[in-house]
N, C-alpha and C positions, 0 to 999 in steps of 0.2 A: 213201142207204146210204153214199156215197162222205164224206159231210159227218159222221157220224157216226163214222164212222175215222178220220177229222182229229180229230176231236175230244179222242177215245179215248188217242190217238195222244199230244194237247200236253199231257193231264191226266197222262199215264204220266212223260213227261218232268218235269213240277213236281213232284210226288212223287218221285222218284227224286233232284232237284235239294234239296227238304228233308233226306231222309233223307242225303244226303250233307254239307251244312253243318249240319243242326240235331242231330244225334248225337254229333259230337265234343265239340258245343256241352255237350250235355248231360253228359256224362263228365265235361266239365270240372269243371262245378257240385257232380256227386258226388261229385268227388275232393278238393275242398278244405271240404268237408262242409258246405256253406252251407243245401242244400236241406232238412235239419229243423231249422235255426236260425230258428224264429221269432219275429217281433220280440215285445218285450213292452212291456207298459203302465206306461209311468212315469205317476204322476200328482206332476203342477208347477203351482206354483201360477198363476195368471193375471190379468195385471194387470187389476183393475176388474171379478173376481169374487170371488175369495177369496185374503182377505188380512185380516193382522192388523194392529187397528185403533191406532196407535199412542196412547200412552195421552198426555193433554196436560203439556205439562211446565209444573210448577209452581215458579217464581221465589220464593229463598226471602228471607224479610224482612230486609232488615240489621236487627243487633241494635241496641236500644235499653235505655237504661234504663227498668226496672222500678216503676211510678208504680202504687203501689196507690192505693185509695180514702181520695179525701180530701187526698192528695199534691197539691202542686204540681208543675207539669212545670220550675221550677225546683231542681227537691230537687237536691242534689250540685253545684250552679253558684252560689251562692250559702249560705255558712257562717257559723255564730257561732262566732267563732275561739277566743274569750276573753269571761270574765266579770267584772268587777273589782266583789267588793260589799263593798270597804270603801274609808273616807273617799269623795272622791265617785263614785257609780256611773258605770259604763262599759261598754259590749257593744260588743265588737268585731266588725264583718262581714268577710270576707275574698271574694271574686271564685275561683272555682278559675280555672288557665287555661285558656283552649280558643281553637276560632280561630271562636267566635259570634258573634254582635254582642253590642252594650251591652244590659245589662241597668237598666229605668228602674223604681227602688227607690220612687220616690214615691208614696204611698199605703200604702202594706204598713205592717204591725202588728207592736208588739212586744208580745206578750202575756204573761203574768204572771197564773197562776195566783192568788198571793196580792194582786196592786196592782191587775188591772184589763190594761188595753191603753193603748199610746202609740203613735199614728201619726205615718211618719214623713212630713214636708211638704217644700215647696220649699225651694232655697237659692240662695244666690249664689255663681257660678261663677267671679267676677272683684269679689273682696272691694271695695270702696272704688274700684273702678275703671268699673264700671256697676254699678246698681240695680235692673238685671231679676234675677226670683227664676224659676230653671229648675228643671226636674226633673232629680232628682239621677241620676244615670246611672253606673253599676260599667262599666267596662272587662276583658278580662282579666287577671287579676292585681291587680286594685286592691282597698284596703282603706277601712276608714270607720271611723270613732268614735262611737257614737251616749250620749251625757254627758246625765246629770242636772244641771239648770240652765240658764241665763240665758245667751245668749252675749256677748263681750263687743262683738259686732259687730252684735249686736242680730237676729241670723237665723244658720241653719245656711250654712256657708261651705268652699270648695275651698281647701285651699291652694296653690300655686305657686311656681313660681324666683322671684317675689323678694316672697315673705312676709316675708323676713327687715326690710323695710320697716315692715311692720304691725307686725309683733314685739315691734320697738324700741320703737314708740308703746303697744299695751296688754298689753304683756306675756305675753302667755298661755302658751305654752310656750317653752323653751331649745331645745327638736329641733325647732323650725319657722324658724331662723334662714335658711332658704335667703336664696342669695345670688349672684349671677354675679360672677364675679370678674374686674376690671379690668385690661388689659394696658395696655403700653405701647404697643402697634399703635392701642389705641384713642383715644389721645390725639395723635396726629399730624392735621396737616392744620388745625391750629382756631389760632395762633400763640400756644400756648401756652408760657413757658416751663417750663427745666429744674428750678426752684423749685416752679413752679402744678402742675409733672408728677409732681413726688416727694409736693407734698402730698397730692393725689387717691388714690395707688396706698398711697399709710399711712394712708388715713383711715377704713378699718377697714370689717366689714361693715356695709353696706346703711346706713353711717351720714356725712354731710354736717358738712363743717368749718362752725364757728356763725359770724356775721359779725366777732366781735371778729379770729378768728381770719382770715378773709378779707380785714380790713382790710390785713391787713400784704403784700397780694399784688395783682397788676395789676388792672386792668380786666375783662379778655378773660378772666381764671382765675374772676375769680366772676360772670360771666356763663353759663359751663361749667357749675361747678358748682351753679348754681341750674336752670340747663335740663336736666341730665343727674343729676344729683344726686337723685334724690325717685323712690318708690314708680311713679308715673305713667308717667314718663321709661322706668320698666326693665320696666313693662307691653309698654308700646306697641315698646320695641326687642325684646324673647323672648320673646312670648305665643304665634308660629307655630312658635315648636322644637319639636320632636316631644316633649320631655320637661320642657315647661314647667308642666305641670297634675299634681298631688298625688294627696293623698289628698282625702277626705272630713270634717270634722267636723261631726255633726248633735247640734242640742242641742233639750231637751222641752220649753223655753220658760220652765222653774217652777222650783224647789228641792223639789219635791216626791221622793219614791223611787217608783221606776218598776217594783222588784222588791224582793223580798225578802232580807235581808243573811245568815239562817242557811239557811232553807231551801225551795225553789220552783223551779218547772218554769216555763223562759223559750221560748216560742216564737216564730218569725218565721216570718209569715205573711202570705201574695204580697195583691195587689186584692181577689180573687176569696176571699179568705179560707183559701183554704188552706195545709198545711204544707208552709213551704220546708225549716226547720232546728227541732232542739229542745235546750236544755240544761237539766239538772237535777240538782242538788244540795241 
């Protein structure tokens, strides 16, 4: 009985000890009005349930030119510049510039509607200087000749800084006179006189005083100008300048016409047979 007063007793006291701190408690809560703010349902998305699937990105092509069927993939990098159809035939190629490699012309077709096709062949890249026949190769910016007839070198040929050599011997053109030109710096060091120095620097392009005229001068001057003097000599000294190598002249071998002089569609056309370029008149 005594144990059950006790009891009674500590339960009266907890009770009395809540309602004393859990009631102001409670007022509080109502007074700042939180007790019917309930929470609500955001919905967020979650990684690695739902989520939008990014779409793959597509890399877009660098532009190219435009190579229909039938085209060569040289169309626009190699031109017929020019057509000459009177006295002797001529087609001019031109190189556009860009910064591709060389383009190797050998093989490729010059066709002609009304004459047929001429292909074009190897040539000599070092006229009279080696006898290997390469394939002819366009640089950027470079140009070619391709002529009706016979050459007079006997094969299609490059010209260079000192054609004006060849020139003098079979004539072929007046604008192929290249020539480097002689200083005074170059003639020091060999004990040359001031006589042997004034003849060399007057003796005109790509051209050698003849012996009568050498008689009348030392030793040592026409030794000079027999080893320095000649085609060979001005190979072997400027063949590595950067701007020692020409143009182009390619010839068809024949006297034949290779096109028509009033009127005809002239194509040129790569290996593979297709159109690089077309002209028509």
């Amino acid at each position: 009985m005594r144990f059950q007063f006790v009891f009674g007793f500590m339960l009266l006291i907890l009770v009395l000890v809540g309602i004393f701190v859990g009631v102001p408690y409670l007022l509080q809560i109502i007074k700042s009005n939180q007790f019917l703010n309930f929470p609500r349902f955001i919905s967020t998305s979650t990684p690695g349930y739902f989520y939008s699937k990014p779409q793959p990105s597509i890399s877009q092509p660098q532009s190219q030119p435009v190579i229909k069927l039938g085209e060569s993939i040289y169309k626009g990098r190699i031109n017929i510049s020019s057509v000459y159809r009177y006295g002797q035939e001529q087609i001019n190629l031109s190189a556009a510039y860009s910064e591709g490699s060389s383009i190797d012309i050998t093989g490729w077709k010059i066709k002609s509607v009304q004459r047929g096709e001429t292909i074009i062949g190897k040539g000599l890249a070092l006229p009279q200087f080696s006898s290997f026949l390469s394939d002819i190769r366009l640089e950027s910016g470079d140009s070619v000749k391709i002529i009706a007839g016979i050459s007079p070198l006997f094969s299609s040929f490059q010209i260079n800084g000192c054609f004006g050599w060849l020139n003098n011997v079979y004539n072929i053109d007046s604008s192929l006179n290249y020539c480097p030109l002689i200083q005074i710096s170059n003639l020091t060091g060999f004990g040359l006189d001031s006589a042997c120095q004034n003849l060399i620097l007057n003796s005109g392009s790509c051209r050698a005083p003849n012996d009568t005229v050498l008689n009348n001068y030392s030793r040592e001057c026409r030794i000079w100008v027999e080893h320095n003097l000649n085609y060979n000599a001005c190979v072997e000294k400027h063949m590595n300048e950067s701007d020692f190598y020409k143009s182009w002249q390619i010839y068809t071998g024949n006297n034949n016409l290779f096109f028509d002089q009033l009127h005809d569609r002239i194509e040129l056309r790569d290996q593979a047979g297709l159109l690089v370029d077309s002209n028509e008149y």
